[in-house]
N, C-alpha and C positions, 0 to 999 in steps of 0.2 A: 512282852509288851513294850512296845514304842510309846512315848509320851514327850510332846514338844512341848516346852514352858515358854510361853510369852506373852508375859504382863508390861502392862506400861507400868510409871512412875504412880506411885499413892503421896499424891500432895500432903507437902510439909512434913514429911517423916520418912522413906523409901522410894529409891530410884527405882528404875523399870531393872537396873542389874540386878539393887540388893534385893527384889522383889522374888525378881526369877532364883534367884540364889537361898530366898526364904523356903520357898516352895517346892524348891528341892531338897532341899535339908528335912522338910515334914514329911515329904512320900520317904523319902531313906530310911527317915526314923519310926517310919511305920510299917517297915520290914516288906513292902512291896519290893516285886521280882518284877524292876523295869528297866530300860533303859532311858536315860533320862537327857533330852538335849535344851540347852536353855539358849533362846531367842529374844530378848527385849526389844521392848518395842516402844515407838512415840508417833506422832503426828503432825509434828510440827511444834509441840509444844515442849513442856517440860521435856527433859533429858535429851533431847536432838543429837544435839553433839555427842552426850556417853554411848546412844545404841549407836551412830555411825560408828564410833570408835573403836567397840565389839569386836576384835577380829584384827586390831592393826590401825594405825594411822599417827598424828602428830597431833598434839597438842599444842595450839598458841596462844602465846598470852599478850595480851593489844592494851595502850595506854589509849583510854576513848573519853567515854563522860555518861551519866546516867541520863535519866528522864529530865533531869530540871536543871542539864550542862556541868554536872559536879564531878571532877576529874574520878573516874576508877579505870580498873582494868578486867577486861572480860577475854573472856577464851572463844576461841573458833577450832573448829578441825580440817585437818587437811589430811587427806585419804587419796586413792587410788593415783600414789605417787607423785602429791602434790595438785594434782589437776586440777581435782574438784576439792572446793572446801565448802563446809556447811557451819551455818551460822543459827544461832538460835538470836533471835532481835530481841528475847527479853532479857536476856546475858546484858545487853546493855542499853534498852530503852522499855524493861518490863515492872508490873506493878509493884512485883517482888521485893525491888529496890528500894520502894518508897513505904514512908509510913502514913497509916491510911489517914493523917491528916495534910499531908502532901501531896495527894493522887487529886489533882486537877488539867484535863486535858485541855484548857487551855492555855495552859503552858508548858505543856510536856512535850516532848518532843523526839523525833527519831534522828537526830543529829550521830546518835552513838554509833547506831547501827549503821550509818553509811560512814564512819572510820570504819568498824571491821571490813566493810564490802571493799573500801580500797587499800586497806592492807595485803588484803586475800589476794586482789587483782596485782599489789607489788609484787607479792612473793610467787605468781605466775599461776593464779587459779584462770582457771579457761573454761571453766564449770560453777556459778555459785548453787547451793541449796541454802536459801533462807526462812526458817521456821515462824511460824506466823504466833504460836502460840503466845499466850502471857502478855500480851501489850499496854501498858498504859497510855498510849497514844490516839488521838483522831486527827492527825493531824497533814493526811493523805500524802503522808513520805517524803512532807516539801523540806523536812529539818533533813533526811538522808540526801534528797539531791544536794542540799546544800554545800552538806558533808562534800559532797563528789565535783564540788564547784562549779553547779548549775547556780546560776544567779537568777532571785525572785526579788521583780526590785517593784516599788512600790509608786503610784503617780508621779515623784518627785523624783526617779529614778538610784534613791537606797534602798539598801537591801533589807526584807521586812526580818522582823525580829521571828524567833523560832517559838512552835505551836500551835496549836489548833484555831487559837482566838487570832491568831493574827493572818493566815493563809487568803481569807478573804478580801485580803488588802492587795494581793497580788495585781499589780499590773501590767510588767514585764516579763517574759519568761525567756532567759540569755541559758541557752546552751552551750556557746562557744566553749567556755572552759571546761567541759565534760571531757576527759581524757580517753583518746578516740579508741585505745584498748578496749573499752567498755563497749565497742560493736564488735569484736569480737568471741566474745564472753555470753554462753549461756546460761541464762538466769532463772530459775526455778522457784516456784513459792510453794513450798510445802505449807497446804492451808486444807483446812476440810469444812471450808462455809461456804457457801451458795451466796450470801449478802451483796447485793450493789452497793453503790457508793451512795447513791441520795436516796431518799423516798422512806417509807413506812415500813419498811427493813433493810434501809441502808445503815451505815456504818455508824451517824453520828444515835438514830433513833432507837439501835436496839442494843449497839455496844458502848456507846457514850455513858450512860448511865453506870454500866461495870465498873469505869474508869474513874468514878465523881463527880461526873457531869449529873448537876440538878435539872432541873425541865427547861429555863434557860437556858443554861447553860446547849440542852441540845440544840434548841431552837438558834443557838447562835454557832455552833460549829456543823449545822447543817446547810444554812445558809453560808455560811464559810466556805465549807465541801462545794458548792452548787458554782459557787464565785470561781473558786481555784480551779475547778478542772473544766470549765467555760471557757476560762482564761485559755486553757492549755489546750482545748479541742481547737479555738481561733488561731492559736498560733503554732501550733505543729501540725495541727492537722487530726491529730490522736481523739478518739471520745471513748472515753472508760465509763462513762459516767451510770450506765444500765449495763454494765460486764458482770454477769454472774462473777460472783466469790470478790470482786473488786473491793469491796467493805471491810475484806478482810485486815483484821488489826487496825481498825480507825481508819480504813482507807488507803493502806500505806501499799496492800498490794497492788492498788490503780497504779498508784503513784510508779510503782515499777512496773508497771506493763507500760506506761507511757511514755517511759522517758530508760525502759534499759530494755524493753518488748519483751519485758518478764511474762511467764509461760506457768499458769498454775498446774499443779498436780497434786493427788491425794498426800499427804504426807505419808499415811500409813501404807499404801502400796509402792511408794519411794522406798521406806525402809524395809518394808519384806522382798521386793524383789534384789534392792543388794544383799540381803544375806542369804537369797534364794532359797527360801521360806518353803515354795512348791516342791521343789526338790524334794527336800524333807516329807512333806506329807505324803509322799509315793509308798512309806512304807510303814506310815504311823497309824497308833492304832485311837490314841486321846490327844487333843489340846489343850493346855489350861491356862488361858489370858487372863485377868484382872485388871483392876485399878482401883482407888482410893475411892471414887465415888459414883457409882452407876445409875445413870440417870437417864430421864429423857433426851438429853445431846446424844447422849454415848450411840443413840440407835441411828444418828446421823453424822454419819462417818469417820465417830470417832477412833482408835486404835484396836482397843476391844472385837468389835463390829466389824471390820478388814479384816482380821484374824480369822474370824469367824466363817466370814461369808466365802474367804481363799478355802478355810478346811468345809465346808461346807460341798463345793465343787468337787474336790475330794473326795466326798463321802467319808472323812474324818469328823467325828462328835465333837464339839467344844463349851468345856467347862467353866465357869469363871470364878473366882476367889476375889472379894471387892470387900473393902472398907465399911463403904454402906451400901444401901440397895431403895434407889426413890424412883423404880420403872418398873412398867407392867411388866410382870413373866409374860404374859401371852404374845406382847412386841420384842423381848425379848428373845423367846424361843422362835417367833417368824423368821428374826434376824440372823440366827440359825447358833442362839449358844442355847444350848441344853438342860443347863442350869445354872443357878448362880448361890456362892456357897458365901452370905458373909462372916467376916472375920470376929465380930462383935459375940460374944456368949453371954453377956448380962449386961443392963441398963449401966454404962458408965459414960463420965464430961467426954468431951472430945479430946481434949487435952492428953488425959489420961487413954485412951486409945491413940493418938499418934505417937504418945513417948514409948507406949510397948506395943507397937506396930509389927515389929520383928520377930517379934514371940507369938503374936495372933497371926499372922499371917503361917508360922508354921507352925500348929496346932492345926486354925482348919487344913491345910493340906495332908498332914496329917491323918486327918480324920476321913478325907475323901480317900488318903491311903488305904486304908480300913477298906473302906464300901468298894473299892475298885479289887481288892485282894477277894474280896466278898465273891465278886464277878467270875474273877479269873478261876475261883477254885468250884 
């Protein structure tokens, strides 16, 4: 028996590596006769950077600043010899950072994340991947142009201050100083939303709230959103403003189709084609993906779900191993996993299921050891 492991990251307690590394330890320990190859996986979100890294690449570590300008330092990767580097935007402008009395998007800002993208570009990246997941931004990537010394200056021709509440103030939009490397660099938004930028599932109305934003609050970085990329449709010419997935991360991926002709793509089919994931299923005979909490998203294209639906064409089964489980079996199995095994065996806090994550997580596998040995014999 062939069996491919590829689970993403289970929030707050396991990445998508120690994940896939749990899940092999409980099929081993359950004396199954497999071959066992482990895959992680992400979508843009959590772990971005660790599954690129899977296999080879460089680690860098960047002097940038968080969500509300306060000096840190976040890492990027840089893989296929430099070229391409891939960036996770909540490494340095995600909620993670902040404590949930400080997550207000309108003053948060993507200033960080456009340091990493010109670091990348110094050190000769000619490919970016930027992961949409995790953001506490809405503030449609004017704090990144910033970064990249796009000038957003305001009727009296200064430069407006960084975040969401202030983008609306925009009334100049000076390119000049965008450093001209940056046309020849492709841009990539590993993102898996559909979201436009304005409207009744645009960026500020259905992710604003995620971020801290009160009902206000939306109403005021929507009209914000509506101003800023008005601005930028008159004066470059560009209209994001109804771009499927453009919403993504508070609007920050407009903000890069507009001004870098960022090019969305699934994230999850980003990272299974670089580790040439199909490959693999030529001659496997199970998949077993997971994550921390399976939900109604997960059936829209989140990492899980890509797994799935590649072993699915295949004619490969896929099993999943999840945290919790808050979605129909029946859309789940459409989706094409087979079952879903979770980790939880009795009523305990949340708390206490992320601090021994590692130990449930191989148990049930484990246990599916068991039923799959069941099969085989």
């Amino acid at each position: 028996m062939k069996i491919l492991i590829a689970p993403g990251a289970f929030k707050h307690s396991l990445s998508a590596v120690a994940a896939a590394e749990a899940i092999a330890t409980g099929l081993r320990r359950s004396g199954l006769d497999a071959e066992l190859l482990i895959f992680p996986i992400a979508d843009g979100g959590n772990g971005t950077v660790d599954v690129f890294m899977v296999g080879g690449g460089q680690r860098v570590s960047v002097a940038t600043v968080d969500p509300l300008g306060r000096p840190i330092y976040a890492d990027y990767a840089r893989i296929e010899g430099g070229r391409t580097a891939v960036i996770e935007m909540a490494l340095a402008s995600g909620l993670e950072l902040l404590k949930p009395g400080e997550m207000n998007p309108l003053i948060t800002t993507t200033y960080g994340t456009g340091l990493l993208m010109q670091a990348a570009l110094n050190a000769g990246a000619r490919r970016i991947i930027i992961g949409m997941g995790g953001s506490a931004t809405v503030d449609g990537g004017a704090g990144c142009m910033q970064a990249l010394d796009i000038h957003l200056l305001d009727s009296y021709g200064r430069e407006v201050e960084r975040g969401g509440g202030s983008v609306g103030t925009v009334h100049t939009v000076d390119t000049s100083g965008l450093d001209p490397r940056w046309r020849e660099v492709e841009v990539i938004i590993a993102s898996d939303v559909d979201n436009p930028v304005v409207g009744n599932q645009g960026a500020a109305a259905v992710f604003g709230p995620q971020k801290g934003a009160d009902p206000h609050a939306v109403r005021v970085l929507e009209t914000n959103l509506r101003q800023f990329f008005a601005r930028v449709h008159e004066q470059t010419g560009v209209d994001v403003r109804q771009v499927p997935g453009g919403g993504a991360a508070g609007a920050f991926a407009a903000g890069l189709m507009a001004f870098l002709d960022g090019k969305i793509q699934s994230g999850i089919d980003l990272v299974l084609a670089y580790h040439h994931f199909a490959d693999q299923l030529a001659n496997a005979d199970l998949v077993i993906t997971g994550e921390g909490q399976m939900d109604e998203q997960t059936v829209h294209g989140k990492g899980p779900i890509g797994v799935a639906r590649l072993a699915r064409e295949h004619g490969i089964p896929t099993v999943a191993i999840v945290g919790g489980l808050n979605a129909d079996d029946t859309l789940l199995h459409e989706a094409g996993i087979q079952a879903v095994l979770p980790i939880v065996t009795r009523p305990m806090p949340l708390r206490e299921a992320l601090r021994h994550a590692p130990e449930l997580v191989e148990r049930a596998a484990q246990r599916l050891g068991y039923l799959l040995a069941l099969k085989a014999g």
